[in-house]
N, C-alpha and C positions, 0 to 999 in steps of 0.2 A: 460668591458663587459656590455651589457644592454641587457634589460630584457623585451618582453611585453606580458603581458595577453592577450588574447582572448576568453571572453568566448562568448559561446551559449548556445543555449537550451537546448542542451543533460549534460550541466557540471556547472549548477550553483553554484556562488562562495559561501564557506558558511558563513552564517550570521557569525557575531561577537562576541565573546563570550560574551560582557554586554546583547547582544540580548538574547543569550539563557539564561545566569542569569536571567533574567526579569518575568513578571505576567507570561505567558506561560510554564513558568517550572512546575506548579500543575496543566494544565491544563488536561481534560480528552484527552481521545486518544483510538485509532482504533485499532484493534488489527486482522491484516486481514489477512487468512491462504490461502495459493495459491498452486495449484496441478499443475503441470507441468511435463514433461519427465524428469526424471533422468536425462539423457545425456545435458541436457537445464539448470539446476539449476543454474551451475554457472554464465554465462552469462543474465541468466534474473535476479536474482538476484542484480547482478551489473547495471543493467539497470534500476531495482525496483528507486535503489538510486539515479538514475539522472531525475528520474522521481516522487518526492516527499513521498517516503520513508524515514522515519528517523532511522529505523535501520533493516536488515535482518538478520533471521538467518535459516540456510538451515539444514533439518537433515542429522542427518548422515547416508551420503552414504555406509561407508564401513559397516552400520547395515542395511542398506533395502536389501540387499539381490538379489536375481534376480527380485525385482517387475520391473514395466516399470514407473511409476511415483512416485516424492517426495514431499514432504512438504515442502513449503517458509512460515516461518512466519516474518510477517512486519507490523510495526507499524507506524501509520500515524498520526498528529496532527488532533483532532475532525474537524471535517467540510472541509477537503482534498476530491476532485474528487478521490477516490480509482478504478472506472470504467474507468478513464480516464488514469490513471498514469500506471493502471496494460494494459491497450491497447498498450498505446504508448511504454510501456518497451519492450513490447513482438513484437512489429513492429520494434523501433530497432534494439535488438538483431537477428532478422532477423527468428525468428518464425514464422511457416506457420498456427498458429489455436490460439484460445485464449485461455489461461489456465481458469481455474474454480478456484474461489475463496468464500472465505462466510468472513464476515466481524461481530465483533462485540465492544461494546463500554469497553475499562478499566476503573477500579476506579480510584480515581481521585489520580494520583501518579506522582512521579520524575522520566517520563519516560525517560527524558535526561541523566540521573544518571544511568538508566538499560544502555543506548546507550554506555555509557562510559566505562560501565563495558567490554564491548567485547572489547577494543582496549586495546594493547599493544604493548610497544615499538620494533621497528622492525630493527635490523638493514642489511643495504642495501648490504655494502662489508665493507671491515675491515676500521674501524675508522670513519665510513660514517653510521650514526642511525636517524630514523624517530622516531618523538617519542610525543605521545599525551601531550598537553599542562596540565593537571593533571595527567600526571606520571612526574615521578624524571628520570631525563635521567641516564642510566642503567652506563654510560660513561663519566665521564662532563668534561676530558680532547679530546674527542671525537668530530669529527663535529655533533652537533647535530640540526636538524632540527626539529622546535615544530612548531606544527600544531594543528588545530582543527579539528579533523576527525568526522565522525559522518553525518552532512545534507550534506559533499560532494563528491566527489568520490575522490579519494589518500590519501590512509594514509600510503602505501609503503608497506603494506604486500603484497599487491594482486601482481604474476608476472607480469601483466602488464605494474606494476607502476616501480616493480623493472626491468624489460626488458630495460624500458624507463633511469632509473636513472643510470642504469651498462652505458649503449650509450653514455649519456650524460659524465658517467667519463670517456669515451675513445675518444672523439670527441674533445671536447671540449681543447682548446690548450691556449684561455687567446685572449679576445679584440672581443669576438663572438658579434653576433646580433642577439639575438634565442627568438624564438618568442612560446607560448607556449599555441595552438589553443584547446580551451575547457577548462583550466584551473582546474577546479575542486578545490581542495584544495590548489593549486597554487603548491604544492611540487618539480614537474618540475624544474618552478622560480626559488623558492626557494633556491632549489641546485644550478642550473646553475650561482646564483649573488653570492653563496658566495665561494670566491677562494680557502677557505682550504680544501672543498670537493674535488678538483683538484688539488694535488700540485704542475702541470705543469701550472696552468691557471691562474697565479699572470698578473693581466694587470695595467700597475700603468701609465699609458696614459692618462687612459678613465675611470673618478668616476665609479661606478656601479648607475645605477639608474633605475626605472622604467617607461615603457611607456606607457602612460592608453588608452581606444579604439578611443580617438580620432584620434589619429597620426593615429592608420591602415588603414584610407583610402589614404596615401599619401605617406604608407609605402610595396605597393605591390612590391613584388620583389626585395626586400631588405636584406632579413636576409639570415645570412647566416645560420641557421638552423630552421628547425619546425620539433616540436615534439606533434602527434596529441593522445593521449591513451582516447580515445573514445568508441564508439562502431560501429558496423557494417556497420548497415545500413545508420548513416551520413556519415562513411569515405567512402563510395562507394557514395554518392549525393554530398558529399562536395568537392571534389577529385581535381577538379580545382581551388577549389578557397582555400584549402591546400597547395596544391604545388605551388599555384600562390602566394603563399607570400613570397616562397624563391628565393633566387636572382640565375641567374643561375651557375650551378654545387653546387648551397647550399645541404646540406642535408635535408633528409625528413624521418621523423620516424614517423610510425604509429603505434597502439595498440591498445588493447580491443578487438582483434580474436580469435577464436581459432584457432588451429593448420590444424583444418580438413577447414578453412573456407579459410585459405593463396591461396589454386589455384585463387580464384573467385577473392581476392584482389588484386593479385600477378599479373593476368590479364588486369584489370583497370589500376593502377597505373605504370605499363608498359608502356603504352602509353605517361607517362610524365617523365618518372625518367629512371635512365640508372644506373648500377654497385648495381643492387635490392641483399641484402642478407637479411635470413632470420634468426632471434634468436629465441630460442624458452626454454620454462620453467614452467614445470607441465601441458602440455596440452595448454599451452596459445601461443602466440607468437607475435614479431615485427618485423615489415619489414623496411627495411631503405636503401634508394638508393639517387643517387644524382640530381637534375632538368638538363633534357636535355638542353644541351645547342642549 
């Protein structure tokens, strides 16, 4: 089985853990509170983070009551565009107005260390756990996937990522070519290269290895899967050049919708993919059909 990344703009890979060890762990930091529609939190949230938010946290909904808007608080590394990142989140997620925000500077703390505090180990389906590189896997006879969550988008709690990860144990058969557009924390990857997550998908052919963005421009229409968990508004602009990377009757899985958003997707991606079903998990959902032949 082989494995390639693809990132863009919307899912940058995140740094390295020596990086985040580094000068920048005391550094000051933004501490910027954002009002948006209730029914919106989630999604721009998630958007906040592919758009240089280093962590959110959303209040809680089941305590606001009947208001119409919530609070996002998100913190930014000092000297981060916060006009820009809170723009572009709310344009992908496909927002029609700008939320309001007020921004102001923290003391100089280990805001990486608050970040860390919100993750926990998640696990995916039985024997199958994501799991923060500073926690102790919950499981250690368990496939466990470490990761550094945090500056990227996947750390496996969110259903999008688990939507994506359930697909991937059911597709996936041993000797795939999956290609995994947006990457984010790579977790996709991840799962997909290592065979004990699948105990049907032992390939003893073909090493496992990785293929970095070079090869993609030589590898359109090759793989036999993409798995895109993004957001809205690129998987409706990037649509063909998505499904243009899998080879035809590949499969093609998308993410980062909501449930109310799948007609408008479900639409688009019609026109290139055939045998479309939809999964769906707390309001979120992925769609996954095959490239017309």
């Amino acid at each position: 089985m082989s494995f390639c990344a693809r990132a863009v703009d919307v899912g940058d890979e995140a740094p390295s853990s020596s990086t985040a060890a580094g000068s920048d762990l005391y550094a000051p930091y933004l501490s910027v509170r954002i009002r948006c529609r209730r029914e919106d939190a989630e999604v721009l949230s998630e958007a906040l983070l592919c758009f240089g938010a280093r962590s959110v946290t959303v209040d809680d909904i089941a305590d606001a009551g009947n208001i119409d808007e919530i609070s996002i608080t998100s913190t930014y590394a000092d000297g981060e565009d916060v006009d820009s990142s809170v723009s572009s989140a709310a344009s992908s997620a496909g927002l029609n107005y700008s939320p309001v925000y007020e921004a102001s500077v923290g003391k100089q703390s280990d805001w990486v260390a608050s970040v860390q505090e919100i993750y926990e180990s998640t696990e995916v389906a039985d024997g199958l756990w994501v799991v923060p590189e500073w926690r102790t896997p919950p499981d250690p006879q368990a496939t466990n996937i470490i990761i550094n969550p945090g500056l990227a988008f996947g750390a496996g709690e969110h259903p999008t990522t688990k939507l994506c990860l359930l697909l991937l144990r059911e597709v996936i058969k041993g000797g795939e070519h999956v290609l995994d557009y947006g990457t984010g924390t790579g977790v996709l990857g991840i799962v997909a290269l290592k065979p004990s997550s699948f105990p049907s998908a032992v390939d003893k052919s073909e090493e496992n290895k990785l293929t970095n963005n070079l090869d993609l421009k030589s590898s359109r229409g090759t793989y036999d899967g993409v798995a895109a968990n993004i957001l809205l508004n690129p998987l409706l602009e990037l649509v063909e050049d998505i499904v243009g990377y899998a080879k035809l009757g590949g499969i093609v899985a998308i993410s980062g919708i909501l449930e109310e958003q799948v007609p408008k997707v479900k639409e688009v991606y019609s026109r290139y993919l055939d045998n479309i079903s939809i999964s769906e998990m707390d309001g979120w959902a992925c769609l996954q059909g095959t490239r017309r032949v």
